[in-house]
N, C-alpha and C positions, 0 to 999 in steps of 0.2 A: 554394201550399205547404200542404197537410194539416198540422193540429195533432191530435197525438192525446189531450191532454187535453181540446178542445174539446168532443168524442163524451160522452156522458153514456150509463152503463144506465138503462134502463127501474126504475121502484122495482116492486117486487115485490108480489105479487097477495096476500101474506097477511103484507105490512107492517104493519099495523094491529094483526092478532092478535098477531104478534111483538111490537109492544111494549106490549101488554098483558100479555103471559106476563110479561115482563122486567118490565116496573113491579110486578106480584102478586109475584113472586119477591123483588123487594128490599124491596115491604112487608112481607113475610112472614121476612125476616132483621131487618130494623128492629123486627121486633114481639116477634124473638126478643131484641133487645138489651134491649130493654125489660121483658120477662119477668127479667134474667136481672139488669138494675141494682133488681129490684122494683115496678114499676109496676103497678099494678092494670088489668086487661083494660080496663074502662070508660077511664080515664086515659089507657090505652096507645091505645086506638080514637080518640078524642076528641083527640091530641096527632097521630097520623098521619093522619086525616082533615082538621087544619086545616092540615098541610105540603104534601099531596096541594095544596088547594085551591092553597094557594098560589103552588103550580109552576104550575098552570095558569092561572091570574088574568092571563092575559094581555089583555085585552081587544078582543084581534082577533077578526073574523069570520067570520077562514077557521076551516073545519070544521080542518083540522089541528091550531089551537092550543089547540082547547076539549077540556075536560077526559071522556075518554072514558066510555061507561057501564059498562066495565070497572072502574072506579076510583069509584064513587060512594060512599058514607057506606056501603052497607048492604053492598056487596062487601068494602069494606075491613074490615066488624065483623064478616064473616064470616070473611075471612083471617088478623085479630087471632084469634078465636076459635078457628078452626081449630089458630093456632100455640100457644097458652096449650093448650090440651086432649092438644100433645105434649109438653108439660112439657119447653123444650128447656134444654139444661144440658149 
């Protein structure tokens, strides 16, 4: 007797950049919150790069759960950057 939950799709060839877009996109709303309760760019970089870290601190091996180079200190302070120079409000 066939299950058809058992059948799994295939993950997708540009899974990866997908959640890179996705992760940029929510640091870049978090960065607006931050702009928007006061936080100094520096603070606000510095406050989301150590949350970043922290999701990822998983200590596994597999390439999956480490933390991608989409997401490193210097992408992230450019995101901050980017979002603080459209003055969101």
């Amino acid at each position: 007797m066939p299950f058809p939950w058992l059948h799994s799709t295939p993950p997708r060839s540009d899974g990866v950049d997908r959640r890179a877009n996705v992760a940029s996109a929510e640091i870049a709303s978090r960065a607006g919150v931050l702009y928007r309760l006061g936080f100094s760019q520096a603070a606000a970089t510095r406050r989301l790069a150590a949350a970043v870290a922290w999701e990822y601190e998983t200590g596994s091996p597999h390439a999956a759960h480490r933390r991608p180079a989409a997401l490193s200190d210097q992408a992230i302070a450019k995101i901050v950057a980017d979002t603080f120079a459209r003055r969101p409000g």
